[in-house]
PyMOL Python script that loads the backbone (N, CA, C, O; Angstrom):
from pymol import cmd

cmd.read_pdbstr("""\
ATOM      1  N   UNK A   1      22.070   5.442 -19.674  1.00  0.00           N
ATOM      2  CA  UNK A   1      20.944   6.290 -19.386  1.00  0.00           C
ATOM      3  C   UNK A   1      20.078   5.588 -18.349  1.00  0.00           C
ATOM      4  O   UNK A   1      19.468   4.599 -18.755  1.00  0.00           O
ATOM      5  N   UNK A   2      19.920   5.962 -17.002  1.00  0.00           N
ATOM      6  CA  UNK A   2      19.192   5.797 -16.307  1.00  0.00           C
ATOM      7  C   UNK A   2      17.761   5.525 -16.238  1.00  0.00           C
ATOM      8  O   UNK A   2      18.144   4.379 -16.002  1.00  0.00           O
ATOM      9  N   UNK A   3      16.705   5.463 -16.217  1.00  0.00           N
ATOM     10  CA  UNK A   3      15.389   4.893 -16.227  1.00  0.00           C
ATOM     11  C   UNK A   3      14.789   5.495 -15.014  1.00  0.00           C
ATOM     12  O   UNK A   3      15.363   5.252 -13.953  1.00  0.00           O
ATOM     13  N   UNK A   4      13.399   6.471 -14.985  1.00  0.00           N
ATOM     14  CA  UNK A   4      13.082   6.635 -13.304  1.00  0.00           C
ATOM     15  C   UNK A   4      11.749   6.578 -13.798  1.00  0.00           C
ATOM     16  O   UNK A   4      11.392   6.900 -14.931  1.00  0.00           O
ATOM     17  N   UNK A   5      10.835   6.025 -12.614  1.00  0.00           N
ATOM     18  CA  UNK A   5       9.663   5.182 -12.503  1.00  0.00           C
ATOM     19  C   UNK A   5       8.889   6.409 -11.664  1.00  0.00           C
ATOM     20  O   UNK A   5       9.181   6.792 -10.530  1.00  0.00           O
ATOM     21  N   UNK A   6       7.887   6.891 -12.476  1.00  0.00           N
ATOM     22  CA  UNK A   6       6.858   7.663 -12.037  1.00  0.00           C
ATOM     23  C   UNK A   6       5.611   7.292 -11.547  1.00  0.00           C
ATOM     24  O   UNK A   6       4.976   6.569 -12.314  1.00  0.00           O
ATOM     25  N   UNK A   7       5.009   7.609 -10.367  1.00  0.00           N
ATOM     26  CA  UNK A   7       3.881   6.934  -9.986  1.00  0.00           C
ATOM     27  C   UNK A   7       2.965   7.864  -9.772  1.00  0.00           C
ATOM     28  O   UNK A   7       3.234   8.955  -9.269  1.00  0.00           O
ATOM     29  N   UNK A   8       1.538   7.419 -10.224  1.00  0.00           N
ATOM     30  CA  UNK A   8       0.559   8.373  -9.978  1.00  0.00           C
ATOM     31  C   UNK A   8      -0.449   7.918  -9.266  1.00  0.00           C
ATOM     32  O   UNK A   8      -0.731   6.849  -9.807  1.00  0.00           O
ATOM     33  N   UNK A   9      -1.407   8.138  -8.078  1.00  0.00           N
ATOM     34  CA  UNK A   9      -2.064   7.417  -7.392  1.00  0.00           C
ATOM     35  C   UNK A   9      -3.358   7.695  -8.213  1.00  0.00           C
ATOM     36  O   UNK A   9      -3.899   8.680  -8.715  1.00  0.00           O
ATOM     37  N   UNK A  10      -3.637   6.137  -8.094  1.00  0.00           N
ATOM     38  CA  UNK A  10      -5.254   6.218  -8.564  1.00  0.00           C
ATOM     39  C   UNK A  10      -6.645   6.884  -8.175  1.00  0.00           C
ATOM     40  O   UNK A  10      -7.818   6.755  -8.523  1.00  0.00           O
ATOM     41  N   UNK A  11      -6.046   7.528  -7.429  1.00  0.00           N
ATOM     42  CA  UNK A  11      -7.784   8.275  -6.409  1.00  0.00           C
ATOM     43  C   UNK A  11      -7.763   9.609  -7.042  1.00  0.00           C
ATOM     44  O   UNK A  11      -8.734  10.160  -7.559  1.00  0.00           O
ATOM     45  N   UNK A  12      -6.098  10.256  -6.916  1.00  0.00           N
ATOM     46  CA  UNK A  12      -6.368  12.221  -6.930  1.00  0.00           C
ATOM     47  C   UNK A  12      -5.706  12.264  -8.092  1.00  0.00           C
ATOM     48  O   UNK A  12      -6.273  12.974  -8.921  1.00  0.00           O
ATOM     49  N   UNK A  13      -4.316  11.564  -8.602  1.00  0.00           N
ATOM     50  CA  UNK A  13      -2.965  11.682  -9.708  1.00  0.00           C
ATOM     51  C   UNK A  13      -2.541  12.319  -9.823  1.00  0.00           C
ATOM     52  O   UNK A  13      -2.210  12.930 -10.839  1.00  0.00           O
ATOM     53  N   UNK A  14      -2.223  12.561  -7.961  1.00  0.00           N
ATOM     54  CA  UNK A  14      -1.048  13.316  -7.977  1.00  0.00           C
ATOM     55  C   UNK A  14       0.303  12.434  -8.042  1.00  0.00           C
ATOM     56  O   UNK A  14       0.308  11.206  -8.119  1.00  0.00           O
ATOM     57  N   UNK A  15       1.283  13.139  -8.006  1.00  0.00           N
ATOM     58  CA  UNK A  15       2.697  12.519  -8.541  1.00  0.00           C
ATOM     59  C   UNK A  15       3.126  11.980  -7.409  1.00  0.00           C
ATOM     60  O   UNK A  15       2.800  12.566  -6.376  1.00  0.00           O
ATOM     61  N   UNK A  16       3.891  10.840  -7.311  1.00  0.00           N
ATOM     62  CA  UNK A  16       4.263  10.869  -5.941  1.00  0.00           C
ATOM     63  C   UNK A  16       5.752   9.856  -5.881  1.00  0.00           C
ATOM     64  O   UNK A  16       5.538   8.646  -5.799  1.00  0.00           O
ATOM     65  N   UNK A  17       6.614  10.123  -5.904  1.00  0.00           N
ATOM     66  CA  UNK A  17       7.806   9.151  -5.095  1.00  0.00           C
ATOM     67  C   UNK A  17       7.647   7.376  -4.905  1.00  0.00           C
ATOM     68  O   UNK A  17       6.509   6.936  -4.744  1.00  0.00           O
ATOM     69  N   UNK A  18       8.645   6.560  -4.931  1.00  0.00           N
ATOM     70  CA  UNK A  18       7.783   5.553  -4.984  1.00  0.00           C
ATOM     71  C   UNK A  18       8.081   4.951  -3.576  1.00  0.00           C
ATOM     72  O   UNK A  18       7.495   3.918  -3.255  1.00  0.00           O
ATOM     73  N   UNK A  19       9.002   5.570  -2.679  1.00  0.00           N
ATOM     74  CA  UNK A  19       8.798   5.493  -1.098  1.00  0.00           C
ATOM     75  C   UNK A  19       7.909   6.309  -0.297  1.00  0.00           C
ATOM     76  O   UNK A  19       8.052   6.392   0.923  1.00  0.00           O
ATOM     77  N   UNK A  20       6.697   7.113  -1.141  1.00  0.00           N
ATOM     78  CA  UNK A  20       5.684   7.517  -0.453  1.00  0.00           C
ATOM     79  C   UNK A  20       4.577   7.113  -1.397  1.00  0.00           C
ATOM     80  O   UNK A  20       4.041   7.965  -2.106  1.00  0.00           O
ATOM     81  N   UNK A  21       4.221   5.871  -1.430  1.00  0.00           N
ATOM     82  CA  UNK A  21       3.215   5.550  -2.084  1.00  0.00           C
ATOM     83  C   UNK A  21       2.354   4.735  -1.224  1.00  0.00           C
ATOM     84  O   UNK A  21       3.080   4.337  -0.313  1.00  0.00           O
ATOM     85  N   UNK A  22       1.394   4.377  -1.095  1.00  0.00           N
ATOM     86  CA  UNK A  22       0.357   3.572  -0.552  1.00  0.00           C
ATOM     87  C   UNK A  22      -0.429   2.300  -1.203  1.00  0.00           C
ATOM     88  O   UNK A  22      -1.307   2.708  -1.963  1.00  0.00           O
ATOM     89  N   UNK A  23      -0.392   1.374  -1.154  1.00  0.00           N
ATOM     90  CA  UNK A  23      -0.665   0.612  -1.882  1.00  0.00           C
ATOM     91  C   UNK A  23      -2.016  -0.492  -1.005  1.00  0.00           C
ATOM     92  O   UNK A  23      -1.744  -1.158  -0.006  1.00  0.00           O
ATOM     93  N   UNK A  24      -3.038  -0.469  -1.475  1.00  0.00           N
ATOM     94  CA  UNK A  24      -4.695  -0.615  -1.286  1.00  0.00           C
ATOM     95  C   UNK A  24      -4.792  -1.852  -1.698  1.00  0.00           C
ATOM     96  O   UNK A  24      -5.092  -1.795  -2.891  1.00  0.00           O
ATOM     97  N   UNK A  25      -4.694  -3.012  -1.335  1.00  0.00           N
ATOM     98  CA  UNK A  25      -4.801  -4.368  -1.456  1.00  0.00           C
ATOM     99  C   UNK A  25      -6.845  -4.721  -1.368  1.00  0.00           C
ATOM    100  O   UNK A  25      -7.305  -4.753  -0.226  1.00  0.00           O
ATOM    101  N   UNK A  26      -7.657  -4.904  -2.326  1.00  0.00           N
ATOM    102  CA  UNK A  26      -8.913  -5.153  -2.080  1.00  0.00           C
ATOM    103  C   UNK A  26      -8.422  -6.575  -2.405  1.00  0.00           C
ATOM    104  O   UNK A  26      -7.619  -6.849  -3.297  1.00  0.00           O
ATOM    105  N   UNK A  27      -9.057  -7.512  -1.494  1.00  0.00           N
ATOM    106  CA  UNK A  27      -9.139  -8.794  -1.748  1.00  0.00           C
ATOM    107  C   UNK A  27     -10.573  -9.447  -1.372  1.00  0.00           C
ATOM    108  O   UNK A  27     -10.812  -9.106  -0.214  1.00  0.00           O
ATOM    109  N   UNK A  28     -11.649 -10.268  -1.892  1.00  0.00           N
ATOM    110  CA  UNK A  28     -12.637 -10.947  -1.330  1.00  0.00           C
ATOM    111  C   UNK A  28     -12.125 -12.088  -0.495  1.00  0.00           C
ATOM    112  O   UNK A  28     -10.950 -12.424  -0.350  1.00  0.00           O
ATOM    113  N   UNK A  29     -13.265 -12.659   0.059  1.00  0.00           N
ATOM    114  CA  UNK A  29     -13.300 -13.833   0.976  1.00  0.00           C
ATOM    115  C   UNK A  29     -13.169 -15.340   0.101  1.00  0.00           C
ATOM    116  O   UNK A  29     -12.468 -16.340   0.253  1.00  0.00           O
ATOM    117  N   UNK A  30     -14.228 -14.938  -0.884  1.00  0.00           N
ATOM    118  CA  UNK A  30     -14.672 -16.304  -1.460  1.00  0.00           C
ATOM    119  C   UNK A  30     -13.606 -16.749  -2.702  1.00  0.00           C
ATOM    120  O   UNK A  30     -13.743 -17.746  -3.410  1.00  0.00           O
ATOM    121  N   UNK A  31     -12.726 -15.954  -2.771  1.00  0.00           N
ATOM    122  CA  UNK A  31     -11.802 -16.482  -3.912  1.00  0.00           C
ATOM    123  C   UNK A  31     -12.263 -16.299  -5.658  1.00  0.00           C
ATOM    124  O   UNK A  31     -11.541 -16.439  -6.645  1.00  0.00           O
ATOM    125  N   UNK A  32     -13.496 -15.997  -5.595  1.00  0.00           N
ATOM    126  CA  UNK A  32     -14.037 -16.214  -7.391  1.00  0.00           C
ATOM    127  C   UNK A  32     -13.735 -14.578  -7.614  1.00  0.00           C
ATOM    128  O   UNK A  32     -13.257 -14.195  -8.682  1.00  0.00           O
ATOM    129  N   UNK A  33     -13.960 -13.909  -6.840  1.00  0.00           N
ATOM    130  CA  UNK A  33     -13.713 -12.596  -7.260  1.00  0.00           C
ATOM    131  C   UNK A  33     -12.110 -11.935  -7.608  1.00  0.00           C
ATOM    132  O   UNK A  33     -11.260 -12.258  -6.779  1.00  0.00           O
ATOM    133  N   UNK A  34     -11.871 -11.485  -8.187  1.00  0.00           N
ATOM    134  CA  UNK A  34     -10.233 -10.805  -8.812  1.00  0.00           C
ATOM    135  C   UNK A  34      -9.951 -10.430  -7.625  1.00  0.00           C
ATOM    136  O   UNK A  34     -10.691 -10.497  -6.643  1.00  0.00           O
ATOM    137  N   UNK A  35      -8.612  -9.925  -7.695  1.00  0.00           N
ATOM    138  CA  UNK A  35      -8.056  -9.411  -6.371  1.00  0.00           C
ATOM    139  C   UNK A  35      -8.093  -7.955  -7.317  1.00  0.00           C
ATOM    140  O   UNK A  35      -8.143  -7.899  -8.545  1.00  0.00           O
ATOM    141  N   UNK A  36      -8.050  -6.758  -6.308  1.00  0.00           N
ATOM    142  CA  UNK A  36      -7.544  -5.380  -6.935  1.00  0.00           C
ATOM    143  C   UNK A  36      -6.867  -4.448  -6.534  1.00  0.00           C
ATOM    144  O   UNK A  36      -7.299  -4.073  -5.444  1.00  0.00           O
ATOM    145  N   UNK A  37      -5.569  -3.581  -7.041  1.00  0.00           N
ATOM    146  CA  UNK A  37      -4.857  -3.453  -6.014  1.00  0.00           C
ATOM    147  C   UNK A  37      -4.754  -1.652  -6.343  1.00  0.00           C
ATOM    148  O   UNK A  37      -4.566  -1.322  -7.514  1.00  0.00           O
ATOM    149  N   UNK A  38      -4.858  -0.770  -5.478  1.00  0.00           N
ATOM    150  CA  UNK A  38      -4.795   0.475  -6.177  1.00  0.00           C
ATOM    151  C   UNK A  38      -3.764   0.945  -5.441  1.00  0.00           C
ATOM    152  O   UNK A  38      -3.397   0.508  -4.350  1.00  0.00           O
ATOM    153  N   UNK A  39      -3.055   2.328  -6.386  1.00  0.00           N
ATOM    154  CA  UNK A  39      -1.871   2.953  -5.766  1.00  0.00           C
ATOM    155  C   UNK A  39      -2.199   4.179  -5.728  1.00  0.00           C
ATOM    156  O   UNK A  39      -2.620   4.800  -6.704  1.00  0.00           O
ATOM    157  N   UNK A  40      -1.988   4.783  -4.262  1.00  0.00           N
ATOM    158  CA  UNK A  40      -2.597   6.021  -3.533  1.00  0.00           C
ATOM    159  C   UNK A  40      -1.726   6.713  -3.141  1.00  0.00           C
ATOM    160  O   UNK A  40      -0.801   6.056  -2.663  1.00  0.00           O
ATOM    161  N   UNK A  41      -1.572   7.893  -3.119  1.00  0.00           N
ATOM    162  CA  UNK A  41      -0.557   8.924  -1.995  1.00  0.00           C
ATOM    163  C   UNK A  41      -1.096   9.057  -0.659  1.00  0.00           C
ATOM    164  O   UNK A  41      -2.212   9.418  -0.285  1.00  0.00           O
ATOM    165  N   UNK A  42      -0.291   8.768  -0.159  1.00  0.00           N
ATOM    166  CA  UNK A  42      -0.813   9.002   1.678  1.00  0.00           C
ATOM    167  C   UNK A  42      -1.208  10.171   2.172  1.00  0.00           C
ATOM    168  O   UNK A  42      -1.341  10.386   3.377  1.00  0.00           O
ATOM    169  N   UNK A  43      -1.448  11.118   1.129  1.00  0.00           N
ATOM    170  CA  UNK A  43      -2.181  12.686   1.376  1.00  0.00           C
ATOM    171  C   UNK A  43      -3.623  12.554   0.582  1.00  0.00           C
ATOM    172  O   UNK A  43      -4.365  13.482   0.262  1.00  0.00           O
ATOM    173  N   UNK A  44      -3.784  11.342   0.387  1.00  0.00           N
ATOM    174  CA  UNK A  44      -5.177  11.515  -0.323  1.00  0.00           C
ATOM    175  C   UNK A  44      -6.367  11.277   1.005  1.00  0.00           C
ATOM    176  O   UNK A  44      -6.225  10.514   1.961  1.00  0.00           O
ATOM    177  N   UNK A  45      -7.404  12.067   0.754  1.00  0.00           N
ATOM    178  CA  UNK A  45      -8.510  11.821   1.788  1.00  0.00           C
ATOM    179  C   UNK A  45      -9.034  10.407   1.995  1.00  0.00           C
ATOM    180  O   UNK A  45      -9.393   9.825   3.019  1.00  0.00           O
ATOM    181  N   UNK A  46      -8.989  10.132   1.080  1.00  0.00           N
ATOM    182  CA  UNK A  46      -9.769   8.548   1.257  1.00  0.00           C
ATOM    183  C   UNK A  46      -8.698   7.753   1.606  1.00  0.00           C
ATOM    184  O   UNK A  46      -9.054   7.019   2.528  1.00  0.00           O
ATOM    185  N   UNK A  47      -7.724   7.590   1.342  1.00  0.00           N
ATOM    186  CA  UNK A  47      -6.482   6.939   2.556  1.00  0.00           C
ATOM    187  C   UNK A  47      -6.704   6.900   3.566  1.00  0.00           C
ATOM    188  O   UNK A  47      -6.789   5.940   4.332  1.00  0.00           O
ATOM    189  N   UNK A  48      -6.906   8.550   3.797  1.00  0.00           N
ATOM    190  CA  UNK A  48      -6.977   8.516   5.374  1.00  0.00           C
ATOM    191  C   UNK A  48      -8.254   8.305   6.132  1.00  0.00           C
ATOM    192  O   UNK A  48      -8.264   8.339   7.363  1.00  0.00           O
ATOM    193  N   UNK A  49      -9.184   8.118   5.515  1.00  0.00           N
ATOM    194  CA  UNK A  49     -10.675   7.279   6.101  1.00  0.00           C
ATOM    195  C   UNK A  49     -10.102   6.263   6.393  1.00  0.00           C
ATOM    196  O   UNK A  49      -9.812   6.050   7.571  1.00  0.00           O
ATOM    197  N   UNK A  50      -9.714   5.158   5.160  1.00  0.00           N
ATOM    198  CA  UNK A  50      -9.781   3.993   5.318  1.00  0.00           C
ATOM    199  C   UNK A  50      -8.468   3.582   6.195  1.00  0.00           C
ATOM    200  O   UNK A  50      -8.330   2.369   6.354  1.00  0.00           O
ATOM    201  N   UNK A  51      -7.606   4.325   6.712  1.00  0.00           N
ATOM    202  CA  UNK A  51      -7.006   4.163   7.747  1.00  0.00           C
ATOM    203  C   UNK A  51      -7.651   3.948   8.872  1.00  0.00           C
ATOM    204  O   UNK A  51      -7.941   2.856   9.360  1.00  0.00           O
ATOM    205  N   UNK A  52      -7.961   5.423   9.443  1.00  0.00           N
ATOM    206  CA  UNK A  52      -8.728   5.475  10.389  1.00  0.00           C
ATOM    207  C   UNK A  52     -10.158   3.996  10.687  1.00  0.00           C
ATOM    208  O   UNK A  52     -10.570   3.521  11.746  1.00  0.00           O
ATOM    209  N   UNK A  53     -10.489   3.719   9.422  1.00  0.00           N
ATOM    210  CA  UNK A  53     -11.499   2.738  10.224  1.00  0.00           C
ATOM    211  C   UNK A  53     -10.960   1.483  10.067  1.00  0.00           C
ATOM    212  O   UNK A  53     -11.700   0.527  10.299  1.00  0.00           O
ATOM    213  N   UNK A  54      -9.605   1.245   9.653  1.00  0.00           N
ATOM    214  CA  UNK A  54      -9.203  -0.475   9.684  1.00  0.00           C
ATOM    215  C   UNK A  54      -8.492  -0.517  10.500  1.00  0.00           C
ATOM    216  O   UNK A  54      -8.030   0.492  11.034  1.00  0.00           O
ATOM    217  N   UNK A  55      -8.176  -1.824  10.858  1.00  0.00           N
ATOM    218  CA  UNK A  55      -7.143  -2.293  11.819  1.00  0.00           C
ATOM    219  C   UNK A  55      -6.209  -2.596  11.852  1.00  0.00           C
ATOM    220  O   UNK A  55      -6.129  -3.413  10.935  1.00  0.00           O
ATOM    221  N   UNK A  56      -4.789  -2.482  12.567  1.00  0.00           N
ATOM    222  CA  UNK A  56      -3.507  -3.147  12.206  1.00  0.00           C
ATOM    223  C   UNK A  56      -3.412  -4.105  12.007  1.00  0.00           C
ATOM    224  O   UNK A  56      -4.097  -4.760  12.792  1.00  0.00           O
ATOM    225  N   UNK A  57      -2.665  -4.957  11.017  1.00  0.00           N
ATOM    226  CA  UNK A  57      -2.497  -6.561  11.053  1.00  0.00           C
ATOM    227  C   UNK A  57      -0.761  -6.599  11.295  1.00  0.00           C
ATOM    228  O   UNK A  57       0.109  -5.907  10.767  1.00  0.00           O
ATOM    229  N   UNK A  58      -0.695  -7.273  11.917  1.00  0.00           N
ATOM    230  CA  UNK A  58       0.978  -7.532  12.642  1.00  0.00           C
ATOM    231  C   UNK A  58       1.286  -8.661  10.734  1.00  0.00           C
ATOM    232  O   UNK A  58       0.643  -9.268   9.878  1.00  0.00           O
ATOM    233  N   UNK A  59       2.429  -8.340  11.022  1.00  0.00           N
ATOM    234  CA  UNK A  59       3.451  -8.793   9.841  1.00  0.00           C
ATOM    235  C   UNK A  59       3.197 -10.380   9.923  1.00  0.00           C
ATOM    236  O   UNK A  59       3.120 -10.972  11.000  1.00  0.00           O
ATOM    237  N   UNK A  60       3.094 -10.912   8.852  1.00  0.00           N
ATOM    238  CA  UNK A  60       2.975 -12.655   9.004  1.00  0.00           C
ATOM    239  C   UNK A  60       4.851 -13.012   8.456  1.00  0.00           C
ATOM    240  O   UNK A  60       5.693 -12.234   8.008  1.00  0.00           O
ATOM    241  N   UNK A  61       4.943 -14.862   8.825  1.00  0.00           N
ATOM    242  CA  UNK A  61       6.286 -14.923   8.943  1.00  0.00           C
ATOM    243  C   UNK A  61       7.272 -14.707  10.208  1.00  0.00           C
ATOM    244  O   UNK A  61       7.032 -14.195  11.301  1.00  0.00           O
ATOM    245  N   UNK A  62       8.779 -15.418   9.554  1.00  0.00           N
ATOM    246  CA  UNK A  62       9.266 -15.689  10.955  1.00  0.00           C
ATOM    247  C   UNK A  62       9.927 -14.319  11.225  1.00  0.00           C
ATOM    248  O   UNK A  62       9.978 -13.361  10.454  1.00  0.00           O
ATOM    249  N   UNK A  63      10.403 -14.417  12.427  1.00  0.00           N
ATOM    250  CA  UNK A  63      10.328 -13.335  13.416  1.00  0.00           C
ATOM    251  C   UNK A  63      11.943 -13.117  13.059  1.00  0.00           C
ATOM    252  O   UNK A  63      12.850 -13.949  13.053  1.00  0.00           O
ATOM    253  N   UNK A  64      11.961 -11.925  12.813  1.00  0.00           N
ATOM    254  CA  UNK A  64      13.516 -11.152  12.266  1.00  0.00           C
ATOM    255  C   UNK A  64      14.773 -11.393  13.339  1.00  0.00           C
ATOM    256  O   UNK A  64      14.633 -10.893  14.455  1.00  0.00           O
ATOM    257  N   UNK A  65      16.144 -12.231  13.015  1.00  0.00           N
ATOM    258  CA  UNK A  65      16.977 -12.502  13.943  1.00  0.00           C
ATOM    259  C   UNK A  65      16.955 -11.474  14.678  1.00  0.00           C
ATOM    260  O   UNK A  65      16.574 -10.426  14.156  1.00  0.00           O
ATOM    261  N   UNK A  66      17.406 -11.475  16.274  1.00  0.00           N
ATOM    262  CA  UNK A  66      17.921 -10.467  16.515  1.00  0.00           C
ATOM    263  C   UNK A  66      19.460 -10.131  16.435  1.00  0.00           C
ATOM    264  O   UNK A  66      20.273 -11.040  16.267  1.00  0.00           O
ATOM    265  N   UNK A  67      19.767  -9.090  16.532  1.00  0.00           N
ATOM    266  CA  UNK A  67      21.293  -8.887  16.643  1.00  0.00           C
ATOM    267  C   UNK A  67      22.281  -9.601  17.458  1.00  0.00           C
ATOM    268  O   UNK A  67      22.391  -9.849  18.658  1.00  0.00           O
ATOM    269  N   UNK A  68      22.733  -9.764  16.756  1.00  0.00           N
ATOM    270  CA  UNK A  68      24.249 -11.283  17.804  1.00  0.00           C
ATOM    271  C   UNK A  68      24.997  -9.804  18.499  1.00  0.00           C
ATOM    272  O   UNK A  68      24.724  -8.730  17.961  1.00  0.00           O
ATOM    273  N   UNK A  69      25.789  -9.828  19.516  1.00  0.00           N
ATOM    274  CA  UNK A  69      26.900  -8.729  19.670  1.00  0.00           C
ATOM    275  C   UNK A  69      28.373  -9.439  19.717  1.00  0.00           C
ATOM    276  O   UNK A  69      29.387  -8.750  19.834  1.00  0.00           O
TER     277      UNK A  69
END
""", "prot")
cmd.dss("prot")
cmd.show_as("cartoon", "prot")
cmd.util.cbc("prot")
cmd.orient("prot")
């Protein structure tokens, strides 16, 4: 018997897939504070604020081989 993993985003709860999920990393500066992490659907409004006003961060780590031919 198979097992399937339902996800509900924390903002609206709606249902959502777990390759369309969004995942909201709050972290502080100073370290004493918890980290908190919420799970969102990428159709929720407040996603898409906090898209719109943050910035890209490029991927940390080494840089993916490229293809040999």
């Amino acid at each position: 018997m198979s097992k399937k993993t339902i996800l509900v985003s924390d903002l609206s709860g709606k249902w959502m897939e777990s390759h369309d999920s969004v995942r909201i990393t709050v972290t502080y500066g100073d370290g004493a504070m918890p980290q908190f992490v919420v799970d969102a659907h990428p159709d929720d409004p407040e996603v898409k604020r906090l898209v719109e006003s943050g910035k890209k961060q490029a991927r940390r780590g080494r840089q993916p081989k490229a293809p040999t031919s």
